[in-house]
N, C-alpha and C positions, 0 to 999 in steps of 0.2 A: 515759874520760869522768869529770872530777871530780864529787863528788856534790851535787846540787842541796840545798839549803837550803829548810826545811820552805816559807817562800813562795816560794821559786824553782819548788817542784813543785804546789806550788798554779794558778801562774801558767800555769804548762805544761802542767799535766793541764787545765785550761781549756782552750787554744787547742788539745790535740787532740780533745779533746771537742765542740769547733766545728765542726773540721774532720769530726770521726766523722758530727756529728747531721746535717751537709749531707749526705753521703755516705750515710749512713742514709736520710735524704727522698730522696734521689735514687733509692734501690734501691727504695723503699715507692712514690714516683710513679711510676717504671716498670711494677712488677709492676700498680698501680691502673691504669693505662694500657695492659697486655696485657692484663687478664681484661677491662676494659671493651669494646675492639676486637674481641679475641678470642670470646670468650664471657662477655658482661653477664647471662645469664640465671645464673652463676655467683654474680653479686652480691649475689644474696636467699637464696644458699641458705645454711644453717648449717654444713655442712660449708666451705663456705670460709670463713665468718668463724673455723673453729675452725683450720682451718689457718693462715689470715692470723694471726690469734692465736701459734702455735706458732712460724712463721716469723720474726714478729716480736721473739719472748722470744728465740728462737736467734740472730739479727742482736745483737738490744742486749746479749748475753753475749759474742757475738766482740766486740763494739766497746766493751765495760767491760773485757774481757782487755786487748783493744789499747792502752788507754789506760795499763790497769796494768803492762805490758809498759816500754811507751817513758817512763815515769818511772821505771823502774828496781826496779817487781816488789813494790814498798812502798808502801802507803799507810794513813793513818789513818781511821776511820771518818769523820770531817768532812771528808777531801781525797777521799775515794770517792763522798759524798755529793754534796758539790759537783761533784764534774764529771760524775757520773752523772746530774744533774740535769739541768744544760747539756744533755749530748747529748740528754736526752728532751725538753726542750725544743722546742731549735731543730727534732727531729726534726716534732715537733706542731705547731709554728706552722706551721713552711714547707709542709708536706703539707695542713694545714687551710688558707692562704690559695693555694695552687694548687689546692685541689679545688673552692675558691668560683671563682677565677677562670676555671677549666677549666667549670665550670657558666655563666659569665655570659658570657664573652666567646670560647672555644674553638669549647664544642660545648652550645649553646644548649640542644639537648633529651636532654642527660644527666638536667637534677633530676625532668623529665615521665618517662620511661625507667625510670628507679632508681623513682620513685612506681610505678608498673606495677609495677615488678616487686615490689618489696617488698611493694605490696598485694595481689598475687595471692601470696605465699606465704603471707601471715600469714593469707589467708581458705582457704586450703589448709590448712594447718598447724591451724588452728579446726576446719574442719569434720571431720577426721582425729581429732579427740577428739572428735567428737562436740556440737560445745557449738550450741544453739539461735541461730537468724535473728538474733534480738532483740543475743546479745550479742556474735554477729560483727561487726552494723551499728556496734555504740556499741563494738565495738575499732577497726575501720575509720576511724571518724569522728575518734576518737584520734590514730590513726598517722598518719593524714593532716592533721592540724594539726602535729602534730610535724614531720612529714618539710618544710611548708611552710615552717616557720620556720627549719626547718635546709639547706632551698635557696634561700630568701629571708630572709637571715637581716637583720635592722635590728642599729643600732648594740648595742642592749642583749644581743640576742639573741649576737652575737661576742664581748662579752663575757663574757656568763657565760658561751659555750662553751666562751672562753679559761679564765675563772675557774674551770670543774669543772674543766677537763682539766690545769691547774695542781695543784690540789688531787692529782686520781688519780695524776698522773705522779711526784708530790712522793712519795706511797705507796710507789710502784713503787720510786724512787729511794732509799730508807730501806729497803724488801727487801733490794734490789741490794745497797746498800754491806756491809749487816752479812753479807753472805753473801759478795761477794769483799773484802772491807779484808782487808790481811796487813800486819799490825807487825813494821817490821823486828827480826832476833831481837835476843837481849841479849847481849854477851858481857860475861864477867867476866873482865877482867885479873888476873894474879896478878904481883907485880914478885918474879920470880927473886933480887933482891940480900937481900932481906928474908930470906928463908929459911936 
């Protein structure tokens, strides 16, 4: 394989970064789609957000490898950035507009479900530390305008969820590169005739 040129691999590590972050949503929509079926009482709890978390970091590491792999093992902190970015992207859009869709047109009483469940741990999890009536109600009353807007979300309300989740991924995305970029090495020639 001749060697790509700095926007040749630009171009490239893009379009498998595309490919990764569909592939990505696709693994993240399945797994969301067996615990839900499976066991939804899984949903609320912290241990699976900490694994979903963990599972997730371990995904976007094999598919930041992968990418650095089939462009030939090199890349600069601004071509690692960029395509690493891409994949969390596309990864967060598509799974955020199939989990709205999965809630409104799929299976109507997933966001009634998820509200259950998530308010019975959070008034669980309260009363386990002990905190008073008063300020489980006015946590409750909290999570449940949250959770409303986030399974009824209006146009503003998608937005800024897109807007933070741009923002955090961009984070994520500036981690990533400076922890895998690899500069190709240097060599120095030396012309034999000189000497």
């Amino acid at each position: 394989m001749e060697a790509l040129q700095p926007v040749d691999v630009q171009v490239e590590a893009r379009k498998i970064a595309i490919v990764n972050g569909l592939i990505l949503a696709a693994i993240n929509i399945f797994i969301f789609l067996l615990v839900y079926y499976a066991a939804p009482n899984l949903m609320g709890n912290m241990a699976y957000s900490i694994i979903q978390l963990v599972v997730g970091i371990a995904l976007a590491v094999y598919f930041t490898l992968n990418i650095r792999k089939k462009i030939g093992g090199y890349w600069s902190f601004k071509e690692a950035l960029s395509a690493i970015f891409v994949l969390f992207i596309i990864n967060v859009v598509v799974v955020y507009f199939v989990t709205l869709a999965f809630g409104k047109f799929i299976e109507p009483g997933y966001p009634e479900k998820m509200k259950e469940i998530v308010l019975n741990g959070t008034t669980d999890m309260m009363e386990k530390i002990s905190q008073d009536q008063d300020a489980i109600d006015k946590t409750i009353e909290e999570v449940e305008k949250s959770l409303d807007s986030q399974f009824n979300p209006g146009i503003i309300d998608v937005l800024k969820s897109l807007c933070i989740s741009v923002i955090m991924y961009f984070i994520g995305a500036l981690v990533f590169a400076a922890i895998f970029k690899r500069d190709k090495p240097i060599f120095f020639t030396t012309d034999e005739t000189e000497a």
